[in-house]
LUMDOMAR-317582 format. One record per atom (N, C-alpha, C, O): residue in three letters; x, y, z. Coordinates in pm, whole numbers, plus 32768, in hexadecimal, padded with zeros to 4 digits. Layout:
BEGIN
ALAXYZ/...
//
This chain:
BEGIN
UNKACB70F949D5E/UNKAC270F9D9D54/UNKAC0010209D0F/UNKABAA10289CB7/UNKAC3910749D37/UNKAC0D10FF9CFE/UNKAC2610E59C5A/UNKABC610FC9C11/UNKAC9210BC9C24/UNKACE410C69B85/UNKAC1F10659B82/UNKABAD108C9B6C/UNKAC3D10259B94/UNKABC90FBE9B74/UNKAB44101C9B3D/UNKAAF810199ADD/UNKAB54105E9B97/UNKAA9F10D49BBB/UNKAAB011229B6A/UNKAA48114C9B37/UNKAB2811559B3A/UNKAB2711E59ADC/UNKAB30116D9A2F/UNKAAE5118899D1/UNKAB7911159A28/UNKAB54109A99B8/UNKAAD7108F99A3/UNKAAAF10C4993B/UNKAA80105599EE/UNKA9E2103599E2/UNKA9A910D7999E/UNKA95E10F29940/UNKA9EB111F99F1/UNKA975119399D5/UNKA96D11A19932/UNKA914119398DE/UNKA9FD11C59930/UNKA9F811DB9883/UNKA9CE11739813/UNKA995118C97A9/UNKA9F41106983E/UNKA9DA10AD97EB/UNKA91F10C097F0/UNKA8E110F59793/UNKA8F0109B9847/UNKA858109B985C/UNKA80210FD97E8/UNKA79610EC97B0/UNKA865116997E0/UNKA83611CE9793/UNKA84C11DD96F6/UNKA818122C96A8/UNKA8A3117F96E3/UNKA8DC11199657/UNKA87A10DF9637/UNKA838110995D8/UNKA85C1087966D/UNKA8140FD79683/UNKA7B80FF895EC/UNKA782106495D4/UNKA7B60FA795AD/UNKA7400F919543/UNKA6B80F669560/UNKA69F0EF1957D/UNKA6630FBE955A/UNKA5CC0F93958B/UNKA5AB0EE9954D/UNKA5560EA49584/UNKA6020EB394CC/UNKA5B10E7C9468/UNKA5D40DE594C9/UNKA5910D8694A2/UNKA6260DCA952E/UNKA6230D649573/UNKA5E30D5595F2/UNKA5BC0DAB9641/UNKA5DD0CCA95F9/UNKA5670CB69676/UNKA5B10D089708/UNKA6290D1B971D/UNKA53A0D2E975D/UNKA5750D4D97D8/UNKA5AF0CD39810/UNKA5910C6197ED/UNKA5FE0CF09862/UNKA64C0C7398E5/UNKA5CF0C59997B/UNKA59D0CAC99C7/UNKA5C70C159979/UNKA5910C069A0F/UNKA61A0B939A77/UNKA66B0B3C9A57/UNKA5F70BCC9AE8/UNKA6740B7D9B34/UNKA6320B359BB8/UNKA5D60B6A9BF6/UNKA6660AC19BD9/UNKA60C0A899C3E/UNKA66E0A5F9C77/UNKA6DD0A719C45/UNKA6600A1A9CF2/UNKA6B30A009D3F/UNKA6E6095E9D6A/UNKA6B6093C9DD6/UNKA71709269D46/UNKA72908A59D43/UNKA75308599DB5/UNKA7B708879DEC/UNKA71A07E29DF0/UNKA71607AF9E56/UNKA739072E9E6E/UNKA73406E89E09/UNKA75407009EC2/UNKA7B106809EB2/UNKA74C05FA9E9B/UNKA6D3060B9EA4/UNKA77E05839E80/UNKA74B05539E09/UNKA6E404E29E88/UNKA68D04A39E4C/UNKA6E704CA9F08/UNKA66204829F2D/UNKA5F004FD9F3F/UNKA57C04D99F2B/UNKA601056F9F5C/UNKA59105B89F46/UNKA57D05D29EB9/UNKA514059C9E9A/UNKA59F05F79E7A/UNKA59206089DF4/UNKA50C058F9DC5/UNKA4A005A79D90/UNKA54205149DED/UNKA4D704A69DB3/UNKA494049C9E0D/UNKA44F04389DF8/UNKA47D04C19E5E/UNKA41504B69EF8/UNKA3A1051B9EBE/UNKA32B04F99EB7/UNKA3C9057E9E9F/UNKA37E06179E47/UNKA32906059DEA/UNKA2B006199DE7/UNKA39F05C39D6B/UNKA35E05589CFC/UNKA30A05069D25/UNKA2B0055A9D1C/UNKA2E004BF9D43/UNKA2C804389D85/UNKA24F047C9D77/UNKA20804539D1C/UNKA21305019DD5/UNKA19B05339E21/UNKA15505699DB2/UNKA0E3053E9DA1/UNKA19405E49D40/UNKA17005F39D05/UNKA15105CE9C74/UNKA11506119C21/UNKA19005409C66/UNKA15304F49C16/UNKA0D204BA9C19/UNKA08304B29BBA/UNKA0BA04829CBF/UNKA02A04599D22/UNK9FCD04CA9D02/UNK9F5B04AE9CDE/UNK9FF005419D0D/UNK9F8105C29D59/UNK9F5006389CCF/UNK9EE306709CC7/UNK9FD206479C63/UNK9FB9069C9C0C/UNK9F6F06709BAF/UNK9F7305F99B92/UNK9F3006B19B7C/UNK9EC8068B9AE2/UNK9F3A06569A82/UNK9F9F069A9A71/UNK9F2905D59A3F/UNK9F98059C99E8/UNK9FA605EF9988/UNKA0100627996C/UNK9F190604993A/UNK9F0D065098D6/UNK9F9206CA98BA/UNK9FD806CD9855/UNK9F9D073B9944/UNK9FC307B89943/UNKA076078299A2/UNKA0CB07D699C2/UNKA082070B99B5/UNKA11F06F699FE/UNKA1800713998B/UNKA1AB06A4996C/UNKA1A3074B995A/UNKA2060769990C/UNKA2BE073A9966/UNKA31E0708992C/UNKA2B4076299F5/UNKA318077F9A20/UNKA32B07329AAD/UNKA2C607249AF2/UNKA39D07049AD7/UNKA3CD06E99B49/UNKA3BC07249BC9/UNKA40807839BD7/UNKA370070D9C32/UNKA39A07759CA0/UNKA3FF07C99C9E/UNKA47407A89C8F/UNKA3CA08589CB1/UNKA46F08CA9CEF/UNKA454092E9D22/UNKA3DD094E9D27/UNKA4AC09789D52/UNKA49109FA9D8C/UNKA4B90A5B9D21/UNKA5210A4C9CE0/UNKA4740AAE9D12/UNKA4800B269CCA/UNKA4D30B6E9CE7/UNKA4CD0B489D5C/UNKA5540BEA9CEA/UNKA5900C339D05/UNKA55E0CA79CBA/UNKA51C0D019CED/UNKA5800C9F9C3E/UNKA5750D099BEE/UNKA5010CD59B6E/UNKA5000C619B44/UNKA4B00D329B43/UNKA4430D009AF1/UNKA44A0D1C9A4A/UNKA4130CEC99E7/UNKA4A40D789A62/UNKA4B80DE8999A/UNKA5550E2099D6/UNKA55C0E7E9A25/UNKA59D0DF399B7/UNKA6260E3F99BF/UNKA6690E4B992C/UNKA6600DDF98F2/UNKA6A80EAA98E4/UNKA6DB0EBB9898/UNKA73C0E699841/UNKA7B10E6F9869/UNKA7200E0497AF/UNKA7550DC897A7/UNKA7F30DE99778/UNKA81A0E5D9778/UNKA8440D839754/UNKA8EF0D93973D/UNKA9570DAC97B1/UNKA9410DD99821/UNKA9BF0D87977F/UNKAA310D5797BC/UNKAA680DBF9844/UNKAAAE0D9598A0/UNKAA390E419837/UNKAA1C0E7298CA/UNKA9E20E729907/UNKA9FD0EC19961/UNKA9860E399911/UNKA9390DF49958/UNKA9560D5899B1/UNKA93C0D259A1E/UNKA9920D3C9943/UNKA9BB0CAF9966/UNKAA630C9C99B9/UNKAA8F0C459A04/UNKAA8F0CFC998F/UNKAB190D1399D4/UNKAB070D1D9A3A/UNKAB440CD69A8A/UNKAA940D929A6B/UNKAA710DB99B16/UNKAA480D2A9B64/UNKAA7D0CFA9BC8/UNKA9E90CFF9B23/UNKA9B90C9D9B61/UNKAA230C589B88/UNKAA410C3E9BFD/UNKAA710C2E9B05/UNKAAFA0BC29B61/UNKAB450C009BAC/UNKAB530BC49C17/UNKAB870C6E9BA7/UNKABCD0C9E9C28/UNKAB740CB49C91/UNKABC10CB99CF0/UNKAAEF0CC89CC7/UNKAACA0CCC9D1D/UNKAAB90C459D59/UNKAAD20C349DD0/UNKAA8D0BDF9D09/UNKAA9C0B389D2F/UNKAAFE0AF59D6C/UNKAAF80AA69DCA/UNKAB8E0B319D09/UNKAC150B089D4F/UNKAC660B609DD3/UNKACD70B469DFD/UNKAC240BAC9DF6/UNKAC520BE79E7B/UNKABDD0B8D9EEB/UNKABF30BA89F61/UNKAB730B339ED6/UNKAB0B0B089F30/UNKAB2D0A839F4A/UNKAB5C0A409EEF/UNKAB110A32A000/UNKAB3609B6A01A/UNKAA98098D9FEB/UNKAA4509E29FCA/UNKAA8109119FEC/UNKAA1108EBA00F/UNKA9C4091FA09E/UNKA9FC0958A0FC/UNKA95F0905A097/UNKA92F094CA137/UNKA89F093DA13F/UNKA8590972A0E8/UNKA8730903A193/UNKA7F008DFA1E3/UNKA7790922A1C9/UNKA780099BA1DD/UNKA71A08FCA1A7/UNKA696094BA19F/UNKA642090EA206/UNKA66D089DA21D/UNKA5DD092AA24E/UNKA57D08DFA28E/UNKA5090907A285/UNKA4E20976A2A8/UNKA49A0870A235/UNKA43C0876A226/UNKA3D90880A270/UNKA3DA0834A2D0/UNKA36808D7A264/UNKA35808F6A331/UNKA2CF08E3A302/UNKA29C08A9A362/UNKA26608F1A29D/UNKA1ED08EFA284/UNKA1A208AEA215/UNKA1DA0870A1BA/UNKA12008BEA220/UNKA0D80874A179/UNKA0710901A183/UNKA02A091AA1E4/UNKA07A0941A123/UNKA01B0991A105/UNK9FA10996A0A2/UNK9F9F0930A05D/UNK9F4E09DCA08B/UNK9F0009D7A02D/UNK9F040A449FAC/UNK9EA20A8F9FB2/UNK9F310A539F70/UNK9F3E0AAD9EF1/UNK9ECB0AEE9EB4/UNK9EDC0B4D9E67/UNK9E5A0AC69ED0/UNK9DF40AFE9E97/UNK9D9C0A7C9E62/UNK9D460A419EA4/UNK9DCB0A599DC4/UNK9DB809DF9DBA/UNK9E0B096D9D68/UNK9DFE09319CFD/UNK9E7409719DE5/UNK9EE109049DEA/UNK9F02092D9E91/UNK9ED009779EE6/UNK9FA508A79E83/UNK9FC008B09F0C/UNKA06308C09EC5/UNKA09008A99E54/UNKA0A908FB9F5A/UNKA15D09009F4B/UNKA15308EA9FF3/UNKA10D08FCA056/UNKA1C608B99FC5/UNKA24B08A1A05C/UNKA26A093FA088/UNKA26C098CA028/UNKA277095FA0CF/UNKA2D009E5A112/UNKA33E09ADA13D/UNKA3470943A17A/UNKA39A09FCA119/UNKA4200A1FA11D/UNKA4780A9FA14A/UNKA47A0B0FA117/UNKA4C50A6AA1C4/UNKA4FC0AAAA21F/UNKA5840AC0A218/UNKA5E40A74A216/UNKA5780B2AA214/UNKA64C0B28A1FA/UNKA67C0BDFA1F9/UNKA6520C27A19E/UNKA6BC0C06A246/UNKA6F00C6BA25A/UNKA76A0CC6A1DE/UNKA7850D33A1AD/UNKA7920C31A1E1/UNKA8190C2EA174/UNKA7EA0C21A112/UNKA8470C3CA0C7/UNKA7790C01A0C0/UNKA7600C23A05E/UNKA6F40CA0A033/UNKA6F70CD79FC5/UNKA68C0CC4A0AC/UNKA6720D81A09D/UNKA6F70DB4A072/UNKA7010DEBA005/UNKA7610DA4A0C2/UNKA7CB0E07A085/UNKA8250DCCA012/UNKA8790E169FDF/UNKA81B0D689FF2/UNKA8840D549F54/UNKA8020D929EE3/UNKA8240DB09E70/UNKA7900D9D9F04/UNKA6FF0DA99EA7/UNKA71A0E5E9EA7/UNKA7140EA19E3F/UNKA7320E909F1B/UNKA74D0F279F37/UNKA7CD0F549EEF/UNKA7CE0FC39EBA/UNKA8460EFB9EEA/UNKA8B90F479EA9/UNKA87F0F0A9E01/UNKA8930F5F9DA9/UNKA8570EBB9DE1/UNKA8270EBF9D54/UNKA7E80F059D34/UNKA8050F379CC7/UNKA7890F2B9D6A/UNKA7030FB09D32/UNKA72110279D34/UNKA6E5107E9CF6/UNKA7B610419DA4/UNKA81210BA9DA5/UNKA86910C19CF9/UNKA85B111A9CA6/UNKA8CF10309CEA/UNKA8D210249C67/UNKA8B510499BAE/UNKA8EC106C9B45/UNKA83510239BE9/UNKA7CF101C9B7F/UNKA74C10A39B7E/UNKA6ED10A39B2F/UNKA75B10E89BC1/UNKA735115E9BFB/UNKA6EC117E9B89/UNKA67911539B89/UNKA70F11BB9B2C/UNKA6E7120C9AC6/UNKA69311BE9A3F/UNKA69011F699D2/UNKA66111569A50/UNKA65D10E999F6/UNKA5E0109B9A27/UNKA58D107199D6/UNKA5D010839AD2/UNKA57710589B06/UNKA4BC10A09AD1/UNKA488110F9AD9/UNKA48C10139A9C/UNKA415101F9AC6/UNKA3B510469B48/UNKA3C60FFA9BA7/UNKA35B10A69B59/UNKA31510CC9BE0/UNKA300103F9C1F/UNKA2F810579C97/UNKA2F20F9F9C08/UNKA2F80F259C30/UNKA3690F119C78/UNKA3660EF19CEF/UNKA3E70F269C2B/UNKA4530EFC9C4A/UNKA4840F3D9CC6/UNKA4C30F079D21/UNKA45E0FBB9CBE/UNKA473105B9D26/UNKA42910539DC8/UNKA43510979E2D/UNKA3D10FCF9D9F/UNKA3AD0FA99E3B/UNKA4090F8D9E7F/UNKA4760FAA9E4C/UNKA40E0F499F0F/UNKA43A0F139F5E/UNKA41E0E6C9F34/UNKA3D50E509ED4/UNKA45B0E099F81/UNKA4400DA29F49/UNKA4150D6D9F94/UNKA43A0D7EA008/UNKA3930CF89F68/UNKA37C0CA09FDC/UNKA3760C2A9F94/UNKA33D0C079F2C/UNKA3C90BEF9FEF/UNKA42A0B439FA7/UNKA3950AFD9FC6/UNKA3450B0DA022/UNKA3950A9A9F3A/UNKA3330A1E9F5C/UNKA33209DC9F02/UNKA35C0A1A9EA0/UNKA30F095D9EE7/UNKA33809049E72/UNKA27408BE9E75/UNKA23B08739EC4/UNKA24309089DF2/UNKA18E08E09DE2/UNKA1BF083B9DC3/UNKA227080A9D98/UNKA13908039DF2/UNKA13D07609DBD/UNKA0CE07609D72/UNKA0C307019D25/UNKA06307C59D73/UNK9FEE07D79D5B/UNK9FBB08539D29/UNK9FD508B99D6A/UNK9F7A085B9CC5/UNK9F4308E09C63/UNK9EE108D19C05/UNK9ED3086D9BBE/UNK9E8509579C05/UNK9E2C091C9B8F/UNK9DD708909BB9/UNK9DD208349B67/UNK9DA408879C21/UNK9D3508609C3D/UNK9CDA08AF9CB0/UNK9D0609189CDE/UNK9C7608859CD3/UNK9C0E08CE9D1B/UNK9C3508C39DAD/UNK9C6D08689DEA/UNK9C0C09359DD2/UNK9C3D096E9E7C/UNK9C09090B9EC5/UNK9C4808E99F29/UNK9B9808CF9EA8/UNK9B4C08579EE0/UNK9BB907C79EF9/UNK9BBF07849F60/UNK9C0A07B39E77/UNK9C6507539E5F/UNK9CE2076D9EAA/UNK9D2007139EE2/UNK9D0E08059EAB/UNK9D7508319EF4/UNK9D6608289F8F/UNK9DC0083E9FDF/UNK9D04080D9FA5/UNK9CF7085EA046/UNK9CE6079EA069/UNK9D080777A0D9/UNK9CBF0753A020/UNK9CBD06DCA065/UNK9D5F0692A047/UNK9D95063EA08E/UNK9D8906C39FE2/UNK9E1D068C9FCC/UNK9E8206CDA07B/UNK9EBD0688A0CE/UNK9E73074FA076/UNK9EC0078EA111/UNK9E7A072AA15C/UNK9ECB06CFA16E/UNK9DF80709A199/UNK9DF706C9A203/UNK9E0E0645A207/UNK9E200606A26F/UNK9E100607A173/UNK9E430597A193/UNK9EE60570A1B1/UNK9F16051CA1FD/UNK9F3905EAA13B/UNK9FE705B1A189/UNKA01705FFA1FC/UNKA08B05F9A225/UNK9FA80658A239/UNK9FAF0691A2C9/UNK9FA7063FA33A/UNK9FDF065AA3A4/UNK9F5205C1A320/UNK9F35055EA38B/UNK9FA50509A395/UNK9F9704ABA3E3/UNKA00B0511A35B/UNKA08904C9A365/UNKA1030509A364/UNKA17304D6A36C/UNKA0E10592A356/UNKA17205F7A33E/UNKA1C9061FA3C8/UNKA1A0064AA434/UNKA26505FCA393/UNKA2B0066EA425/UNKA3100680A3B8/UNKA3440640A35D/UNKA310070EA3F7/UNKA3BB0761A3BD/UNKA40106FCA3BD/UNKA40906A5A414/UNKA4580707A31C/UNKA4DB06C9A317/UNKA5380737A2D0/UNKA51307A7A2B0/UNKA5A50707A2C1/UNKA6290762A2A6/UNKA6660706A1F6/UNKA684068FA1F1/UNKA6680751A197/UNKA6A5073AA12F/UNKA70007A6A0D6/UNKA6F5081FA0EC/UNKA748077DA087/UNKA7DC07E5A073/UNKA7B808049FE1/UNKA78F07CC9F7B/UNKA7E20880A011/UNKA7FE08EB9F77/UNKA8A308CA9F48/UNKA91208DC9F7B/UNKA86208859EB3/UNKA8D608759E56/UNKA93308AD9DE5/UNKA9AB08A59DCA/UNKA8DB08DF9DB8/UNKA8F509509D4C/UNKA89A09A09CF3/UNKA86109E79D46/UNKA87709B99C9C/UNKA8350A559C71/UNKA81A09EC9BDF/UNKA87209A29BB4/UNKA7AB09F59BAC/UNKA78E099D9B2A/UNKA7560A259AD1/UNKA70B0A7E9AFA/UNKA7900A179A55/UNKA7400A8C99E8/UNKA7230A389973/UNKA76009E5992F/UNKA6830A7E9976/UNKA6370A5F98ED/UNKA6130ACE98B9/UNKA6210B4198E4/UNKA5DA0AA29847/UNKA5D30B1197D7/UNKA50E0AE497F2/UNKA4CD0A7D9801/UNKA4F10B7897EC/UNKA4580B8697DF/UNKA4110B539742/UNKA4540B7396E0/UNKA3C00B239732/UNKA37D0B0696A6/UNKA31D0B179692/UNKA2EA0ABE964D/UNKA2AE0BA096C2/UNKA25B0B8C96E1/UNKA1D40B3F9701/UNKA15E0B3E96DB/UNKA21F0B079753/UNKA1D20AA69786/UNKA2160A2397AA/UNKA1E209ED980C/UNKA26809F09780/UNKA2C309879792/UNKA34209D597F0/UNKA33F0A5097FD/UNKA3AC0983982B/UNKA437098D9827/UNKA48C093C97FC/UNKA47708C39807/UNKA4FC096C97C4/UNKA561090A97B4/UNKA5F809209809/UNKA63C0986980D/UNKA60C08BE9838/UNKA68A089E9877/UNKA6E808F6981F/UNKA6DC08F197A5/UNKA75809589864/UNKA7D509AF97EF/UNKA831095E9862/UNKA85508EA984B/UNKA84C099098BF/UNKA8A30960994A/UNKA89E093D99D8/UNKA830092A9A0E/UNKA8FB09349A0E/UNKA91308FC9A9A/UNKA99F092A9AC5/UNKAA0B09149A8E/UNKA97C09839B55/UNKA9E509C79B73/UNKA9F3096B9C08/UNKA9B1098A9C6B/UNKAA3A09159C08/UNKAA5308F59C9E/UNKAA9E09269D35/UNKAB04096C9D32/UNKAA77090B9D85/UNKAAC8096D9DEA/UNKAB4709059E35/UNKAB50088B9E28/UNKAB8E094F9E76/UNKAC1008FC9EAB/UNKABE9088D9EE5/UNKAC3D08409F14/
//
């Protein structure tokens, strides 16, 4: 892990501005995945859906192949492992799932340790896991979307699979990889 950390650093400091940043999300096993889909196909403005339900990890990470190296060795030392969905929140104006998981504060903590020097003040937060179904509409629209899949909601438990990287476009993403875990 360390060879890994002192790799990233330098490379990071290589990296060519002239390619897109990486963003990294966290990939989830495939009936939640379309359970996610499913909602935010229903709930998001069609217009602005560009993208699949996901969780965000990292938002601007440095693009090229050290980057991408870390990511897979940190993927291939990880089992799959449990998240539990414990809430429906309101975003402002959209809605996300909350997402609970111990084990992933800390794989999110040894990455941002990683990537240290490179991190955006975004990235440099703490993380709080949630997968939006809903954005970009009015708090009015949001606040009746929470109470309506609140009147039917209980915590469930779904598994972290592997680490997905896209390339930023401003404004779009595109699929680069998929790092799966054991």
């Amino acid at each position: 892990m360390k060879q890994t950390f002192l790799f990233i650093r330098r490379y990071c400091l290589m990296t060519s501005i002239d390619q897109p940043p990486f963003i990294v999300t966290l990939q989830i096993n495939k009936v939640a995945a379309r359970y996610f889909n499913t909602l935010r196909k229903q709930y998001f403005p069609k217009a602005l859906n560009f993208l699949d339900a996901h969780l965000t990890l990292f938002h601007q990470l440095p693009p090229g192949e050290g980057t991408l190296q870390a990511i897979a060795n940190v993927a291939s030392a990880i089992h799959h492992f449990s998240l539990q969905v414990t809430d429906i929140k309101s975003i402002g104006r959209g809605v996300a799932f909350v997402i609970r998981s111990e084990q992933l504060i800390g794989i999110h903590r040894s990455l941002q340790q990683m990537f240290d020097t490179s991190l955006t003040p975004q990235d440099r937060q703490r993380l709080w896991p949630h997968i939006s179904i809903q954005n970009k509409v009015s708090s009015m629209e949001a606040g009746t979307t929470v109470e309506y899949l609140k009147s039917s909601f209980q915590p469930f438990f779904i598994s972290a699979t592997g680490f997905g990287v896209w390339e930023y476009l401003n404004g779009p993403w595109r699929h680069h990889s998929t790092y799966p875990f054991l």
